[in-house]
C-alpha positions as CSV (number, residue, x, y, z in Angstrom):
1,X,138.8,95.7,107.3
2,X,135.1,95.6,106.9
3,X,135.1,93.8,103.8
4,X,137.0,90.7,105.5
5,X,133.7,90.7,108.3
6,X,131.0,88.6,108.0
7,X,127.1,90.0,107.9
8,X,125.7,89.6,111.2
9,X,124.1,85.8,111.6
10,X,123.0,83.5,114.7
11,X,123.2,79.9,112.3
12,X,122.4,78.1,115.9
13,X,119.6,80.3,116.5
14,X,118.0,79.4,112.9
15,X,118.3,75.7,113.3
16,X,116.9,76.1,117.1
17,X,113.9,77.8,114.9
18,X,113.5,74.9,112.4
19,X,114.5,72.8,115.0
20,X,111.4,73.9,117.2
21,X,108.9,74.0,113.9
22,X,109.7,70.5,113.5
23,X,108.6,68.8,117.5
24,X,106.1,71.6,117.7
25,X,103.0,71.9,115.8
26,X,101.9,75.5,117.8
27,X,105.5,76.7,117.5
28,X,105.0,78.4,113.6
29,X,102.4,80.4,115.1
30,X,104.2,82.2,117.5
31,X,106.9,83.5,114.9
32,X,105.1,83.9,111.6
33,X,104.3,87.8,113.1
34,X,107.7,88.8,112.6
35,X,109.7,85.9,110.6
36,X,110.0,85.6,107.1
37,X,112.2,83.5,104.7
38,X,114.0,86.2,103.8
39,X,115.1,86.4,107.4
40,X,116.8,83.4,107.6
41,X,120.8,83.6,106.7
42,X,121.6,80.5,105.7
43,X,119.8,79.4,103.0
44,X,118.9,75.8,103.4
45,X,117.3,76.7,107.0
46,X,115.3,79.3,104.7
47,X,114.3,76.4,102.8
48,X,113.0,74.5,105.7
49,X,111.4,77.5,106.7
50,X,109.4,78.2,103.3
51,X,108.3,74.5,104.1
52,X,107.0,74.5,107.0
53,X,104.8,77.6,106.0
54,X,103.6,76.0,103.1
55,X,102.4,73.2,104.9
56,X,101.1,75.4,107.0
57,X,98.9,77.3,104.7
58,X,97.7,73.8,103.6
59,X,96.8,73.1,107.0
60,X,98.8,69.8,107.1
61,X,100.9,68.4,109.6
62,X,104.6,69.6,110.6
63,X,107.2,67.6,111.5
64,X,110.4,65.6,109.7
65,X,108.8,63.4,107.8
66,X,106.1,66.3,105.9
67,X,108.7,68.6,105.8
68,X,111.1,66.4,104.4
69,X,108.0,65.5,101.5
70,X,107.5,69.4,100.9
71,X,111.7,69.6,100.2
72,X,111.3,66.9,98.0
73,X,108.4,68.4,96.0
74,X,110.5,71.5,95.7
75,X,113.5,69.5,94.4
76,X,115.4,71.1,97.6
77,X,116.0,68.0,100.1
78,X,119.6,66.7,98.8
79,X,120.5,70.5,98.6
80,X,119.6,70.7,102.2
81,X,121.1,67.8,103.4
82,X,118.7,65.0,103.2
83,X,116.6,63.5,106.2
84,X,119.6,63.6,108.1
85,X,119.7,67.2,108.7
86,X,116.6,67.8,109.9
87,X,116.9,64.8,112.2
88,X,120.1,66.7,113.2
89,X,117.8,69.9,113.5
90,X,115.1,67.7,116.1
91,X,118.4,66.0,118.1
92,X,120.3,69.5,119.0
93,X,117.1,71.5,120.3
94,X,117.5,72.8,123.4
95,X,113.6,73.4,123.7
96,X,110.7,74.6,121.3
97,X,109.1,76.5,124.2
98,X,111.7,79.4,123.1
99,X,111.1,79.4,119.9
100,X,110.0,82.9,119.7
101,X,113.4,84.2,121.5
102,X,115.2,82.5,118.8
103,X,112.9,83.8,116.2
104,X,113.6,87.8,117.8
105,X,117.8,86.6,117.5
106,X,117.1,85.7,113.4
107,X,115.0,88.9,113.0
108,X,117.4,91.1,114.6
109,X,120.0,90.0,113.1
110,X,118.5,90.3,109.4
111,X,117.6,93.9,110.2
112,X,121.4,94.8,110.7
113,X,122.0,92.5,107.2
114,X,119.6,95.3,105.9
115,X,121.0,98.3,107.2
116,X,124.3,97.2,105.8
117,X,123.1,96.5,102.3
118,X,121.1,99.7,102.8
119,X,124.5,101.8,103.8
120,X,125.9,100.2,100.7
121,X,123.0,101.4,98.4
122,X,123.3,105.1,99.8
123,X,127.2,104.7,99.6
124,X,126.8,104.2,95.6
125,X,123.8,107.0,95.3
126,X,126.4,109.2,97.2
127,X,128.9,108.0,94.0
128,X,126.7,109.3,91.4
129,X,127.8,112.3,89.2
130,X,125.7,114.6,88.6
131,X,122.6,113.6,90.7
132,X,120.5,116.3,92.2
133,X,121.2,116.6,96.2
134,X,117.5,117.0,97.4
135,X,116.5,113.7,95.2
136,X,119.5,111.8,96.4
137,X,118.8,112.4,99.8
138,X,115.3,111.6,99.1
139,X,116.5,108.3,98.3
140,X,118.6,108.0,100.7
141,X,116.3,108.3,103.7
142,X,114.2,106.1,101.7
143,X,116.2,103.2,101.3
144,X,116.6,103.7,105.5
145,X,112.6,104.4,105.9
146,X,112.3,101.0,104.3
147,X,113.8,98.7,106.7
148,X,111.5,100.5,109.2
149,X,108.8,99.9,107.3
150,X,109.5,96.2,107.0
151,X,109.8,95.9,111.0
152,X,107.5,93.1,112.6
153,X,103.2,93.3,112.3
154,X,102.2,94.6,115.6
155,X,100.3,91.3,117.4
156,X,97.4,90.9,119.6
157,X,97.4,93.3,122.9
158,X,95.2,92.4,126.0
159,X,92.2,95.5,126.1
160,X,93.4,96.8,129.1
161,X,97.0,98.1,127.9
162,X,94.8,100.2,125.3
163,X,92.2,101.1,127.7
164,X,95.0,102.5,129.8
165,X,95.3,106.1,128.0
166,X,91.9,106.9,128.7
167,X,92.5,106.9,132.4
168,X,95.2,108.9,131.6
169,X,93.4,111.4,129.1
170,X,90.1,112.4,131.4
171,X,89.6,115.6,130.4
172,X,87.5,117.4,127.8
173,X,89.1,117.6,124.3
174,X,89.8,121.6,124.8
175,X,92.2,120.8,127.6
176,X,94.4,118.1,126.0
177,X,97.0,120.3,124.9
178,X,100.5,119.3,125.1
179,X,99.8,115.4,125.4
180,X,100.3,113.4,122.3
181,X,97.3,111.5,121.3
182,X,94.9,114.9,121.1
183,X,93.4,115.6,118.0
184,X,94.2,118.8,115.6
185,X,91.3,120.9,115.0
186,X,89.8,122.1,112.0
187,X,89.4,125.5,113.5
188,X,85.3,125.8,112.2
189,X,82.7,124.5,115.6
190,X,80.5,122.8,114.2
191,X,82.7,120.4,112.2
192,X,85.0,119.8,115.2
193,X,81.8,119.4,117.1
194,X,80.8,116.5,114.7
195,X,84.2,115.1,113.9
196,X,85.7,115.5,117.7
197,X,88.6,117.2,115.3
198,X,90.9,115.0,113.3
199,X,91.7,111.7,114.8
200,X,95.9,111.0,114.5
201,X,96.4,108.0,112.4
202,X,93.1,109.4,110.4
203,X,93.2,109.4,106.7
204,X,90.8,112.4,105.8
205,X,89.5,113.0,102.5
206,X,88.6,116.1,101.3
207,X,86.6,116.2,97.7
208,X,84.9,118.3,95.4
209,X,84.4,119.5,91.7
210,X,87.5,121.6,90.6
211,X,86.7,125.7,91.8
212,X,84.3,124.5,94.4
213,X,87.3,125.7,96.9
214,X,88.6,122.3,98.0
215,X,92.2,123.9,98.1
216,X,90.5,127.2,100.2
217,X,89.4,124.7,102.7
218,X,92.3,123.1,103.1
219,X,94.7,125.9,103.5
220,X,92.3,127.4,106.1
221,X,91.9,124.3,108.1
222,X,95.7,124.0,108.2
223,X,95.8,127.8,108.9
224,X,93.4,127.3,111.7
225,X,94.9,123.9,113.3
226,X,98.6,125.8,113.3
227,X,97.0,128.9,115.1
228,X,95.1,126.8,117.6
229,X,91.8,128.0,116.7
230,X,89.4,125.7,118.2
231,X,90.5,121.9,119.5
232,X,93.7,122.2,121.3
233,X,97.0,124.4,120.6
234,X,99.0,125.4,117.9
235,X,99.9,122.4,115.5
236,X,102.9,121.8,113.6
237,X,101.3,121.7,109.3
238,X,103.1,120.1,106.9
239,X,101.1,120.9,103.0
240,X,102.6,119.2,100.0
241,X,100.9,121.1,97.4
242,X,101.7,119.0,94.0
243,X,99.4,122.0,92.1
244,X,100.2,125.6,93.2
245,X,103.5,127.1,94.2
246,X,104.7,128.3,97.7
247,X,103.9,132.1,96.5
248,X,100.1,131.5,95.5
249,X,99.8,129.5,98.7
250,X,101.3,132.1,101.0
251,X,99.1,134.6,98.7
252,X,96.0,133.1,99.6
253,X,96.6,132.0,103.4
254,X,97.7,136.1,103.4
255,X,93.9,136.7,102.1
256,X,92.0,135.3,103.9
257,X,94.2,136.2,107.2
258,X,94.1,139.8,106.1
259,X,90.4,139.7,104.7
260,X,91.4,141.8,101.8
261,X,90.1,141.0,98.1
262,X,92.8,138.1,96.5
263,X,93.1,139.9,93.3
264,X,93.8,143.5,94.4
265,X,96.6,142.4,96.9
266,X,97.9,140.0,93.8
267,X,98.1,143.2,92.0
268,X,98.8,145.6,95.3
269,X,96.4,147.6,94.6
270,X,95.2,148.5,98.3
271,X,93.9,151.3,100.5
272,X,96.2,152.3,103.2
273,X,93.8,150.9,105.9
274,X,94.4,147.2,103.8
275,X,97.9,148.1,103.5
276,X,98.1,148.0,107.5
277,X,95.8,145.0,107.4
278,X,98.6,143.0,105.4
279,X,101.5,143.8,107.4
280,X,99.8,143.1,110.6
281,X,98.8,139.5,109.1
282,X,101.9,138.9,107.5
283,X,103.2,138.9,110.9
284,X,100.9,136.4,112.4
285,X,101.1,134.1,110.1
286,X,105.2,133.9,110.1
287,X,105.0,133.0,113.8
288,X,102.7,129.9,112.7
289,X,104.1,126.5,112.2
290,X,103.7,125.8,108.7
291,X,105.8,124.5,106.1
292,X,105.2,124.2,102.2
293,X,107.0,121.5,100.0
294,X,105.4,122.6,96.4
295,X,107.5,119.8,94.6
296,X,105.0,119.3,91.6
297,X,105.5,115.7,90.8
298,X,106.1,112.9,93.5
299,X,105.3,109.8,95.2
300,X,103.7,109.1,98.4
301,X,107.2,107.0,99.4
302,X,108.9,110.9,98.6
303,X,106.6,112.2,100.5
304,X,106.8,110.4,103.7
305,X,110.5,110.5,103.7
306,X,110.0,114.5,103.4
307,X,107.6,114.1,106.3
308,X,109.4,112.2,108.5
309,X,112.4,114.5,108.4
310,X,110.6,117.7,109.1
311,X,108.8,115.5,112.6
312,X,112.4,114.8,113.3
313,X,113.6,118.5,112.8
314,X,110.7,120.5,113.7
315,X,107.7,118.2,114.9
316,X,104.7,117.0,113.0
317,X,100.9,117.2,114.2
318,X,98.9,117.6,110.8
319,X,99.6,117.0,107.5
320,X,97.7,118.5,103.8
321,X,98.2,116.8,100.6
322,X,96.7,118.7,97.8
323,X,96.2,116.8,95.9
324,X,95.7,112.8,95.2
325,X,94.9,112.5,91.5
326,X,98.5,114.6,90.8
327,X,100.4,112.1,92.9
328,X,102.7,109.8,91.2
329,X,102.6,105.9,91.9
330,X,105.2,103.6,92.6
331,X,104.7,100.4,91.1
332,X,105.6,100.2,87.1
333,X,102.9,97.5,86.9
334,X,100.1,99.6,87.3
335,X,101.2,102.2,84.5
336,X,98.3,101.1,82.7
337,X,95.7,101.2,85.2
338,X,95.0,104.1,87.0
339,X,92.3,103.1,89.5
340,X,94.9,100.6,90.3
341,X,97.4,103.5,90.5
342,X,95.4,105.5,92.7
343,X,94.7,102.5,95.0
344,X,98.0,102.0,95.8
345,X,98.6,105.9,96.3
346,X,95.3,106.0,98.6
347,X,96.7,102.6,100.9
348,X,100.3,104.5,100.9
349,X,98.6,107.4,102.3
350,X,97.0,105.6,105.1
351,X,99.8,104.3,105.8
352,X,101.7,107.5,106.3
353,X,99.1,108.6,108.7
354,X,99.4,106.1,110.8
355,X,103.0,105.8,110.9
356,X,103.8,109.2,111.4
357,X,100.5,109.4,113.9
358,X,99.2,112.6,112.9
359,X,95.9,112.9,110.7
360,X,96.4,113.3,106.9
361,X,93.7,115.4,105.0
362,X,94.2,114.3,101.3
363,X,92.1,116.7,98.5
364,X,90.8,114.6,96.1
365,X,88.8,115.3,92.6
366,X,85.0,113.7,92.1
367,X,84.0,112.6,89.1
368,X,82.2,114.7,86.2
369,X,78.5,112.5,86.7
370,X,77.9,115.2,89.9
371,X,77.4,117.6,86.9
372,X,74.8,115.4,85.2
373,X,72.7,114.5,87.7
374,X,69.3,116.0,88.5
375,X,70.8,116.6,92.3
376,X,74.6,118.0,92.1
377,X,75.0,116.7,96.4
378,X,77.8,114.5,96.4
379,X,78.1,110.7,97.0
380,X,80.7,108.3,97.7
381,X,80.3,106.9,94.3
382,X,81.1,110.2,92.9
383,X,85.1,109.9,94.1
384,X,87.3,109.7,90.9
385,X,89.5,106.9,89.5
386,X,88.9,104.3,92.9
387,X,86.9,103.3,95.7
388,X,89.3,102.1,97.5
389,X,89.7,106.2,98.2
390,X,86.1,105.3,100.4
391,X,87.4,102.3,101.8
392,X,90.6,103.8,103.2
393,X,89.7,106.8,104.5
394,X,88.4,107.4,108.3
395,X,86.5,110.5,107.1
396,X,85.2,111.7,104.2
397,X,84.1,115.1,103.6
398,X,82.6,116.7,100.7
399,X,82.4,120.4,99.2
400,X,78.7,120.9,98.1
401,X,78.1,124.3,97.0
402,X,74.4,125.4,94.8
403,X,75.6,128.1,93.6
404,X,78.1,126.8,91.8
405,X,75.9,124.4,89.6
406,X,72.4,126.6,89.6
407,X,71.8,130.4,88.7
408,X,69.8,132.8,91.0
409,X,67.1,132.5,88.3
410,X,67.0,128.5,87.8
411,X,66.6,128.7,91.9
412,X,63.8,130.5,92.3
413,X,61.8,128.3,89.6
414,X,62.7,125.8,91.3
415,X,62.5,126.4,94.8
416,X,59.6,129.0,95.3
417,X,60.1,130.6,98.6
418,X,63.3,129.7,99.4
419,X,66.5,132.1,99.9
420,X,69.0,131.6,97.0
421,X,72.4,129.8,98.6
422,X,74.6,132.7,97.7
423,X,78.2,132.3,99.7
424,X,77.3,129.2,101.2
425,X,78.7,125.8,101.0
426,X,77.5,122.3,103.1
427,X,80.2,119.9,104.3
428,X,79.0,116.8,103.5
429,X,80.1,114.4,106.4
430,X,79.6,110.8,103.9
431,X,82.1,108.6,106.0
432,X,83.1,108.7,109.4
433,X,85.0,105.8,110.7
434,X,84.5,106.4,114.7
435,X,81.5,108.5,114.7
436,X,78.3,110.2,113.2
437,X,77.7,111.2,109.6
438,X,76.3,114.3,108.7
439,X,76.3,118.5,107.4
440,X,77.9,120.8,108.1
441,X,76.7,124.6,106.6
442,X,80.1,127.7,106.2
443,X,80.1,130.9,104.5
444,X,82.0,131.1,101.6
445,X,84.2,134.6,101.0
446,X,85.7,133.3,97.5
447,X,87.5,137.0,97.3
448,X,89.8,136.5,100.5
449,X,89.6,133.1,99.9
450,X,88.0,132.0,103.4
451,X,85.4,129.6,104.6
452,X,84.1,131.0,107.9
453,X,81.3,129.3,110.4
454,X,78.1,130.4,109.4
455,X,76.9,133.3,111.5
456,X,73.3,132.4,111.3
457,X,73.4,128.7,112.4
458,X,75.9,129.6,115.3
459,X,73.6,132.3,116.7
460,X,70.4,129.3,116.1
461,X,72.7,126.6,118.5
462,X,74.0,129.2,120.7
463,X,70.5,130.7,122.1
């Protein structure tokens, strides 16, 4: 029977770990990376191994006699077993020179104590009555997703094993299709042009002023990176959309695809020729590879778990969230705080990015002092509720469109001799991680819904 087994445990490779701490002052730095107390089954070797740490962190000396202080201190050296058991620790080492091989043994074997405990929590959520299937088995992948997520720091490389891919990767961007690392286009030239697409790992931020057509944006560049349109070939799109349902999404990726007015095919009121338009469309866009989760209200831990089912199904190359501020946070101690919220929210998305390794482009709300300033061009400053939004993104891009803060009238007062902005909008490149800043100038067809590359600046770059 299972319940007569013990949890997995190496107790001789623990004490070869304390053992090797305490006749080797280097030795604590080669297993910190992937060690922690927790790790340790036995729980005066845990002791010991909080100890050493401590002194470590106090940059003090290591051996019997410090560690034995640092138990003492902690009221923990009888329960350990005195002087006389770490001298029993120093006496039984084989050699500190393997300490890290003995660290790898305790690791492992606290992963499996994990997975058990783990199997034991989805065996009771599997017990519940009346629980909702999709939210159990949200939990369930979670409580597996988080043993993954609590795997080992990755630890200094040499430059050449990451140099290595770009002997392997010489080609142009355009003709990277089919290897892993290429980026996902956003479908639109000159913003791939200045962006090199989206980087995987990349946390992108999208942001504007609500009805500026942050959410347009998005669902074209996710339309465009599934069709291939641009860098590299079709993508795989996953779009959690936390404020519209599946029907207004499919709706709106339909108008723009079919470039017939929003509101007349919301209320199928179209000519024959539209008509034609729409069922042709329709067809192209169910052979792309997108999928919707319109769950309204969820975390960023729900999220990935959602995520990293559909790149185990289907594949995963590009992912939308839309968008931040509706997402809900994890931690019950910043329920009073939201920038503290949303800083948590904008870390967890970073970290989805880079452990699923596909770029995430995250539609975020700015702040209502664009409206009162004199200029209505976005800053940094202007991005709601946290700045740690700026500080983890790779990219961020903002929505600035004129017309949507000055008349026709107000313009020409203002700007004598100067063509009113009607149907325009300027991607505002404020952050770029890995390359230049800058603008970016689309049309704007707000009835279909579509942002298109403008025309007129093409033709300029082209001749």
């Amino acid at each position: 029977m299972q319940a007569d087994r013990l949890p997995p445990h190496d107790i001789e490779s623990e004490e070869a770990v304390i053992g090797s701490l305490l006749v080797d002052n280097e030795a604590l730095t080669r297993v910190t990376a992937f060690l922690d107390p927790d790790d340790f089954y036995r729980e005066r070797n845990r002791w010991c191994y909080e100890a050493c740490f401590e002194l470590f962190q106090r940059q003090e000396a290591i051996d019997q006699i410090s560690v034995a202080h640092e138990l003492e201190r902690t009221e923990r050296l009888a329960d350990v077993g005195g002087t006389a058991y770490l001298g029993h620790l120093v006496e039984i080492l084989p050699t500190s020179r393997h300490v890290e091989y003995y660290g790898r043994i305790v690791q492992r074997t606290s992963t499996m104590r994990k997975l058990i405990r783990a199997a034991s929590d989805i065996s009771e959520i599997g017990y519940e009555e009346d629980a909702d299937v999709d939210a159990a088995l949200s939990r369930a992948e979670d409580a597996l997703f988080q043993i993954r997520a609590s795997a080992p720091t990755r630890d200094f490389v040499p430059l050449s094993e990451s140099l290595d891919p770009f002997l392997e990767q010489t080609s142009p961007l355009t003709d990277l299709d089919g290897i892993e690392g290429r980026p996902i286009g956003t479908g639109f030239k000159d913003l791939d042009d200045l962006l090199g697409g989206m980087s995987r790992s990349d946390m992108i931020v999208l942001a504007a002023r609500p009805s500026v057509g942050k959410s347009m944006l998005g669902l074209n560049i996710a339309r465009n990176s599934a069709a291939g349109v641009g860098i590299g070939s079709g993508a795989t799109v996953g779009i959690f959309s936390l404020e519209m349902g599946k029907e207004q999404i499919a709706l709106r990726l339909l108008s723009a695809e079919a470039r017939v007015n929003m509101h007349n095919l919301r209320m199928r009121l179209l000519s024959d020729t539209e008509q034609a338009q729409v069922v042709d469309s329709v067809g192209v866009l169910s052979d792309l590879s997108i999928y919707i989760d319109d769950t309204p209200i969820q975390s960023v831990a729900e999220m990935r778990s959602k995520a990293r089912r559909l790149q185990m199904e289907h594949g995963l190359d590009f992912v939308v969230i839309d968008y931040m501020q509706l997402i809900r946070g994890n931690s019950r101690r910043s329920e009073n705080n939201r920038a503290q919220e949303v800083s948590e929210i904008s870390r967890s998305i970073k970290g989805m990015a880079r452990d699923l390794h596909v770029p995430v482009l995250a539609l975020s709300q700015l702040s209502r002092a664009i409206e009162h300033r004199q200029s209505h061009r976005p800053m940094l400053s202007d991005l709601r509720e946290s700045g740690s939004i700026e500080q983890d993104a790779d990219v961020v891009i903002f929505i600035h469109r004129e017309e949507k803060f000055t008349t026709e009238d107000e313009w020409v007062r203002e700007n004598p001799g100067l063509i009113y902005p009607r149907g325009l909008a300027e991607l505002v490149i404020a952050k770029h991680r890995n390359g230049p800043t800058g603008s970016v100038e689309l049309a704007v067809r707000d009835e279909w819904g579509s942002f298109q590359d403008d025309s007129r600046r093409l033709a300029d770059t082209r001749t």
